[in-house]
Each structure stands twice: as structure tokens, then as C-alpha cells.
N, C-alpha and C positions, 0 to 999 in steps of 0.2 A: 405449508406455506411459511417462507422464512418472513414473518409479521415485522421483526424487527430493521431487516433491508428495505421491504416495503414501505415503513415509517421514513426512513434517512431518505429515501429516496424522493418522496411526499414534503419532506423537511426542504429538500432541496430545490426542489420545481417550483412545488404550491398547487396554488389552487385550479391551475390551467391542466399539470397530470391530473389530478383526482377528478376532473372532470372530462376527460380522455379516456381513464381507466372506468368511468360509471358505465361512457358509452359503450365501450368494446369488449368488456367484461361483464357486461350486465346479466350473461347466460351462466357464469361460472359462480355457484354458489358460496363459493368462499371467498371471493370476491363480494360479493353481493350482501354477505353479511357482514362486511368489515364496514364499505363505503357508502350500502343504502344506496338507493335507486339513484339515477339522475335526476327526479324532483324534489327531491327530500335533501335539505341543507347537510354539510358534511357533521358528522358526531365528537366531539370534543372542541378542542382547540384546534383552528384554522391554521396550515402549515406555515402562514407569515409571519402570528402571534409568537410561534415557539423559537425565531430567528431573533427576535427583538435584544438588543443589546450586540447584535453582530453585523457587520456592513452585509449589504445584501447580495445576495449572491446571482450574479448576471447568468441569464439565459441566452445563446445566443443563434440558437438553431432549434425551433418547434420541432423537426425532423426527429430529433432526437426523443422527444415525448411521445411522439406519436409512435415508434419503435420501442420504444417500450411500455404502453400500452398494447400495443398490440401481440408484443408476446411475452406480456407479462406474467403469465401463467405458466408460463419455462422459466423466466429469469427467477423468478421467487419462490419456483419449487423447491423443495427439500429432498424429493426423491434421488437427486444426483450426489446428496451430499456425503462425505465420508463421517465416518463417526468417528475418526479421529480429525484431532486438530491440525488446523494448517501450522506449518514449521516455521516457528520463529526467525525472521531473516537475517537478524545477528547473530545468531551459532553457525550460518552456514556463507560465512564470507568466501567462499572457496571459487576462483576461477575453472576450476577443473570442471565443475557442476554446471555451469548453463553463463550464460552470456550475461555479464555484469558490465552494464554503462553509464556511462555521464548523463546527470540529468538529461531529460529529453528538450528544455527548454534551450539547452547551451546549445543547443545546432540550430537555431532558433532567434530570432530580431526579434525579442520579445525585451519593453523600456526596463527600468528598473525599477521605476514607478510601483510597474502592474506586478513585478514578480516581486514588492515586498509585500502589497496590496494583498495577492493572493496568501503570501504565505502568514500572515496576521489573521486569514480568513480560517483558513485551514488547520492552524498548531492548534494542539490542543493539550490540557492537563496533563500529565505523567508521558510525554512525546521526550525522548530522549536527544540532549542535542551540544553539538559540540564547538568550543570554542578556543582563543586565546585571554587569558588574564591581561585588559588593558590599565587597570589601576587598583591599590589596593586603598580602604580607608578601614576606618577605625571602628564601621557597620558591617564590613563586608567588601566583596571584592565584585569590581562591574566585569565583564567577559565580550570580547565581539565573535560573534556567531561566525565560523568557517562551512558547519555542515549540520546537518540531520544527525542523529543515529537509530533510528527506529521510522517506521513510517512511510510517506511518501518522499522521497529523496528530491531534494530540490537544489538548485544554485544561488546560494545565499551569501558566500563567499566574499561579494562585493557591495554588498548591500549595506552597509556596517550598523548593522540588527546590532542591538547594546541590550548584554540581559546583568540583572541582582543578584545576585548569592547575598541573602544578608548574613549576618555573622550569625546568628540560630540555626543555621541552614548548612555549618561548615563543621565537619566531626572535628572531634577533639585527637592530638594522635597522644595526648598524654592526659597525666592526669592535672599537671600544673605548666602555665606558660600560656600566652596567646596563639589562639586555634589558626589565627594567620597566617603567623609566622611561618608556618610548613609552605607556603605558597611562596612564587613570585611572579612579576611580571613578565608576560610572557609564554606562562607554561601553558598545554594545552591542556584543558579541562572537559571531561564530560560530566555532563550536570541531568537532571530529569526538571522538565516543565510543573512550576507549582501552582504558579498566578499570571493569571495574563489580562490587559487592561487593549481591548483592541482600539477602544476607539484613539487611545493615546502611543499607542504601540510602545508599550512596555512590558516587559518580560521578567516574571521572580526565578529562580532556579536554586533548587537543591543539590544535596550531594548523599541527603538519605536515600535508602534503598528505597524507604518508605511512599517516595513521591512517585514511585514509579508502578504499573498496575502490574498482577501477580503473574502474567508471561514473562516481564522484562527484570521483573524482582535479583535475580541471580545476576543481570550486569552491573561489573565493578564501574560504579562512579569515582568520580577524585581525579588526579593527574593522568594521564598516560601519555605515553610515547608517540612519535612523526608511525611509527611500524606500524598502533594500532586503529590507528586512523580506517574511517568507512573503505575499500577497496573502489566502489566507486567513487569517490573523491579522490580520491588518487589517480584512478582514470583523468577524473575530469581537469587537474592541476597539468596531466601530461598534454588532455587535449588541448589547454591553453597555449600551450609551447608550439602546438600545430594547429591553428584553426581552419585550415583549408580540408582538415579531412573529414568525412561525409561520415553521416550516421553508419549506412552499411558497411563501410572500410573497416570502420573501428569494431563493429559487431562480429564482423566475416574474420578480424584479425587473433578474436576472442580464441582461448583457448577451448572457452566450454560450448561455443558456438556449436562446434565438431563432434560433441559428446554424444553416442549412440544413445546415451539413455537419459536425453534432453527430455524428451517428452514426458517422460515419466515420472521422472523428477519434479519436476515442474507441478503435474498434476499433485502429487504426495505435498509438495509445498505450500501450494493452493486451497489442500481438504478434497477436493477430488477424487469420488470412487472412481477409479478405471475401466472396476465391472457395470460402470450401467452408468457409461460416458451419455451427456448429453449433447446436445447436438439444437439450435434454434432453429433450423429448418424442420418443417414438420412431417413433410417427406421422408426426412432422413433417421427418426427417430425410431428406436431400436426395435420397439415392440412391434412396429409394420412387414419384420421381417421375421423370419425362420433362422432359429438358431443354427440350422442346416449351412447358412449363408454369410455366416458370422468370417470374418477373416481370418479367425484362429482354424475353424472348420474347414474353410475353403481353403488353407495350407495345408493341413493332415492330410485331406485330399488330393490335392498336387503333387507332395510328397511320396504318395503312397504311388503314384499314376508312373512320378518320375524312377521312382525304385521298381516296378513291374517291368517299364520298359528298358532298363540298362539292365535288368535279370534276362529279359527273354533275348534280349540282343547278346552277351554273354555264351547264354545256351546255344544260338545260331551261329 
């Protein structure tokens, strides 16, 4: 059981899942020893307790807990996982591989209220993120936020998110001279997330490697150019030029849309083993069936039926 999704997931709901997951997991032993009966008060800290210092996070469809209770014992299994690591999504900015889009909010009437609300909810410590230099002083330089670079990718663009770099926080490119002076107004900067103050929404940023956790370690912080810019935000700057076009126009326009080996990809991206693909219908789960009937199998067999009969037709 992955214990640790199970947690985020409990962190996020509260005490309404953990008392959905008592009822409908009460027969599944592993279950049962994590969360203790449904009479018996939950074991540690209360999932509301461990929120405390961050606005709270709106529920707004019970549906949705109930669904995951109920096949909770698929979603937090391990049995489907790969033992390699899901791929990093900034080594693999490449359209050629699978359909790369604009946030999913920009096709979307969503205030800006609520997408800055969400996204002070959501950033967190070492989250890589990218902006322009809008002023320099004599602590450091303040930056307004254009994009993500790691993460969940959001539209922040407009929002005008203001983050710190204080001066301890900006390499030195020598050995004598103000570490500033390498900067100006203007340029665009990727920074990693140091400090964040949500309830005042204020943002620290670094430019050490340091600030960022050990997958993301190897991305260059500091200046970079309009070219290295997130590929979706570059989407999303073109979607602004057209806002009449529909999610699927722009996804179906994709190059990687088309990519025979979407799915696969995708799965290797994910940590998904392929050999022992899961599946939440319970009907549909692999072990119900005869390796006999697998689709690899039932191809061989096709293949073999269709080369018999263009052999005997041949011979005739």
C-alpha cells in the first residue's frame, strides 16, 4: 500500500474520507490496521490539525470521497507500480512525445481571485518557478511570476504573484563586485521556491541549486532566454492571440497528439508498469483472466490464422 498517498490524500479531505474509508474497507486488513475500526477515534494527528497554517482546502463534491473509498484498495496499491522512477517533466519538453497544453484553467471562467487563492494553496518549498525582474534594490531583486517550472502548471501570467530573491540568495559570477549587477530589469529568471508566507502571500526565491529537491537538482537557475521558456506557456501566450479555440482543437492540433507510442510514453512518465497495467474496474482486472486472452496472445493467434489462410489460399 502506497501509506504515503494514502496520508496526502487524508491530509486533503479529512476526517469525512477517513471515516468512508473505516466503513468500506473495514474487511481489508491493511486498511484496518492503519485506520482502526469505525468506533475507535482516528490514531495520531487529525488530518485538519496537520493543515493548520494553510487556508483550507475546499471540498466540493462528496462523490468524489466516496470513489475513493470505495476503490481505495486499487488506487493505493503498489502492486501496479514501476520500480523505476516517473521522468522528470523538464528533461522531456519535447512536442514530438504526447500532447503538451495550456493550463487547463485558461479554457476556463475561472476569477483570478480563486486561481491566485489556489495557487498560494498549492506551491510549495523547492517548486521551481519562473519570472521577469521587475525591480532591483540593494537586498535583492523582487521578480513577477509569468509560469511554473516544475509541478502542476498553472496560469499565473496575470496574476502579478511578486516573489524575493534576497541578495544571499543570488551567486556571485566573480570574485569582487556586486552579485547584482549581473542582473537587469526585465530579464527573465528561473528561481526555486525557498519561503513562502501564505497567509500574506509572499514568496522567497533562490537561484541556488540548493533550494531545489534532488530530481530537480541539475536545473540551471539564473537568467535564461524567451526559447527556454516552459513549452506550455508558450502554448498558452499563442492561445491568448486566439481565445476562441476549444481545448480539443488545440490538443488534436498537437503534434504528439498523433504519436503511435503516446501511450506508452506516457505510462514510463507516470512510473507505470505496463506489464501489470491496472485497471479500477474490478471486472477488468488482469488476474480474472487467462494469459491465453491477453491481447498480445490473442494477436499471435490472429496472426498465425491470417498467415495459414493466405498460405492455403496460395497453394489453391
Amino acid at each position: 500500500m502506497d501509506r504515503d498517498l494514502l496520508r496526502q490524500s487524508l491530509n486533503c479531505h479529512g476526517s469525512s474520507l477517513l471515516s468512508l474509508l473505516r466503513s468500506e474497507q473495514q474487511d481489508n486488513p491493511h486498511f484496518r490496521s492503519l485506520l482502526g475500526s469505525a468506533a475507535e477515534p482516528a490514531r495520531g494527528p487529525q488530518p485538519q490539525q496537520q493543515l493548520q497554517g494553510r487556508k483550507e482546502k475546499r471540498v466540493d463534491n462528496i462523490e468524489i470521497q466516496k470513489f475513493i473509498s470505495k476503490k481505495a484498495d486499487l488506487l493505493f496499491a503498489l502492486s501496479w507500480k514501476s520500480d523505476a522512477p516517473a521522468t522528470s517533466e523538464i528533461n522531456e519538453d519535447s512536442e514530438d512525445h504526447y500532447a503538451i497544453m495550456p493550463p487547463l484553467e485558461q479554457f476556463m471562467e475561472i476569477p483570478s481571485m480563486d486561481r491566485r487563492e489556489l495557487f498560494f494553496r498549492d506551491i510549495e518549498r523547492g517548486d521551481i518557478v519562473i519570472g521577469r525582474i521587475s525591480s532591483i534594490r540593494e537586498f535583492g531583486f523582487f521578480m513577477v511570476l509569468i509560469c511554473l517550472g516544475s509541478g502542476i502548471m498553472r496560469d499565473i501570467a496575470h496574476l502579478e504573484i511578486t516573489a524575493l530573491c534576497p541578495l544571499r540568495d543570488v551567486p556571485s559570477h566573480s570574485n569582487h563586485g556586486d552579485p547584482l549587477s549581473y542582473y537587469q530589469t526585465g530579464d527573465i529568471i528561473r528561481a526555486g521556491i525557498k519561503d513562502i508566507d501564505r497567509y500574506h502571500e509572499k514568496l522567497a526565491v533562490s537561484l541556488y541549486s540548493s533550494s531545489l529537491p534532488p530530481h530537480l537538482s541539475g536545473i540551471k537557475l539564473g537568467v535564461i532566454s524567451s526559447e527556454e521558456l516552459p513549452l506550455y506557456y508558450r502554448r498558452s501566450v499563442e492561445l491568448n492571440s486566439n481565445s476562441l479555440e476549444s481545448y480539443e482543437n488545440v490538443m488534436q492540433s498537437s503534434l504528439g497528439f498523433v504519436n503511435p507510442g503516446v501511450v506508452e510514453f506516457l505510462l514510463e512518465k507516470l512510473g507505470i508498469d505496463e506489464s501489470n497495467p491496472p485497471s479500477l474496474m474490478r471486472g477488468l482486472q488482469s488476474k480474472n483472466f487467462s494469459e491465453d486472452d491477453f491481447a498480445s496472445a490473442l494477436r499471435k493467434k490472429q496472426s498465425a490464422s491470417w498467415a495459414l489462410k493466405w498460405f492455403h489460399q496460395y497453394l489453391l
